[in-house]
N, C-alpha and C positions, 0 to 999 in steps of 0.2 A: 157797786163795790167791785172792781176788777179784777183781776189777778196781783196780788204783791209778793215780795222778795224778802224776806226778812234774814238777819246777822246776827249770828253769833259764834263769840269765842268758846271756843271750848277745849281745854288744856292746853292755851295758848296758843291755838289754830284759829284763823275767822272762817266760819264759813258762811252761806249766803245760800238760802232753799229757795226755790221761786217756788209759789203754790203752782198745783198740776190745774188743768182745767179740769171741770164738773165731770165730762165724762171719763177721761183718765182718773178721775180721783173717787167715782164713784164707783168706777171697776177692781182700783184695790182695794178699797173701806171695804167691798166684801169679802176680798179675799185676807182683809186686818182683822173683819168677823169671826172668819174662819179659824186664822189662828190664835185671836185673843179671847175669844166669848170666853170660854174656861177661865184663864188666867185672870181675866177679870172679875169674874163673881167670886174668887178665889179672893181679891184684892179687896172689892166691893163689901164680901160677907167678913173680912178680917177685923173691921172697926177702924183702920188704922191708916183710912184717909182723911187727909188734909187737904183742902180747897187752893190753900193759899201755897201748895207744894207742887214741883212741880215732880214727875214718875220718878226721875234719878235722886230725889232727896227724902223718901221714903224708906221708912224700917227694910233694912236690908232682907229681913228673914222672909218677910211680905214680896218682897222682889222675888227669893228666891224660889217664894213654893210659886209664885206666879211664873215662873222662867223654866221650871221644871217642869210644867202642865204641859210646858213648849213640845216637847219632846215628840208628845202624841201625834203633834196637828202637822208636818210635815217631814218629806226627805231631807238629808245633806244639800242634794242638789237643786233640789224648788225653793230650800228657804234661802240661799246662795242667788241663786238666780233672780227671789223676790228682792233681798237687799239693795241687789246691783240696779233692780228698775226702781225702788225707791229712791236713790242716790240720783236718779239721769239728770235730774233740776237742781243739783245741787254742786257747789264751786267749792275749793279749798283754799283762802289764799288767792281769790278772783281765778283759779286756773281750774281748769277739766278734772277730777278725781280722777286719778291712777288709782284703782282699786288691789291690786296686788302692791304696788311700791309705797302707795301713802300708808295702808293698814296694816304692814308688811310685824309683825310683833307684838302689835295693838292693837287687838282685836275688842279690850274693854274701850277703847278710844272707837274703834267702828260702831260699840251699841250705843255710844252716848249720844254719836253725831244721827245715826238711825232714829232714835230716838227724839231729836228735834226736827225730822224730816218727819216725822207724823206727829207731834204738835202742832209744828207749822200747817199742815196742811190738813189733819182732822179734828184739833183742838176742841172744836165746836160738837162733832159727834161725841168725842168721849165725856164732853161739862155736860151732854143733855143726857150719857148713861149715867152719869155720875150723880147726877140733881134728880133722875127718875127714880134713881137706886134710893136715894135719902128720901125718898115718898112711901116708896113702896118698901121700904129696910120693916118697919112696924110692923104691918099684916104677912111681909113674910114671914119673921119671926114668931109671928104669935100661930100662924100656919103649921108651921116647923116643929113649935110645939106640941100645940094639939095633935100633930102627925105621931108623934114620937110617944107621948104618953096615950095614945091609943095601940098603940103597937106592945109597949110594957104591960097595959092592963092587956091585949088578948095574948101572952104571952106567960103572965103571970108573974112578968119583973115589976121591981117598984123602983 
């Protein structure tokens, strides 16, 4: 399987991700760990995934507690700094990203194109949280439960 390149339009812009190799790709996936695990179980325990959807055509409210979790996991300047090395593989329009003049007002246009630079390139880790999650969604629940209504009974809520 090599490295590919994949296109797409987005708000009328093409762009073109080449996949990072395994170890550039395996150095951010943990630092996408870092800042998504939250966001995710957030998305994951809401019910209100869709397989067949891709992140940006999700219940918006769902977006947003998962976008607010954001807040915690890094600075101004590291998540800045991460965007710009997520973007290094990526073309606008076949040309080099200007990062200041192309996103210059558009900053929802910067997360959507973000957004397909980790599809493109971790798609496969988040289908195997996602399909892990729908195994294990049962017994956490039923976990969850039991946790809770032992807490009420040595509490003396019902």
């Amino acid at each position: 399987m090599g490295i590919e390149t994949k296109a797409k339009e987005i708000d009328n812009v093409l762009y073109e991700v080449t996949q990072f190799t395994a170890t550039r790709g395996f150095k951010l996936s943990a630092r996408l760990w870092l800042l998504f695990s939250e966001p995710l179980a957030n998305l994951f325990s809401s019910g209100n995934i869709d397989k067949s959807k891709s992140f940006l055509d999700m219940d918006a409210s769902v977006i947003a507690k998962a976008i607010a979790s954001l807040n915690t996991k890094f600075t101004d300047e590291s998540l800045f700094e991460f965007a710009k090395e997520l973007l290094t593989q990526t073309q606008r329009d076949r040309k080099e990203i200007n990062f200041d003049l192309d996103f210059a007002g558009n900053i929802m246009h910067l997360y959507k194109v973000l957004v397909f630079v980790v599809e493109v390139n971790f798609a496969d880790f988040f289908d195997g949280l996602r399909s892990g999650w729908e195994k294990l969604k049962p017994a956490f629940n039923e976990e969850m439960s039991k946790h809770f209504q032992s807490q009420n009974t040595s509490t003396g809520e019902s």
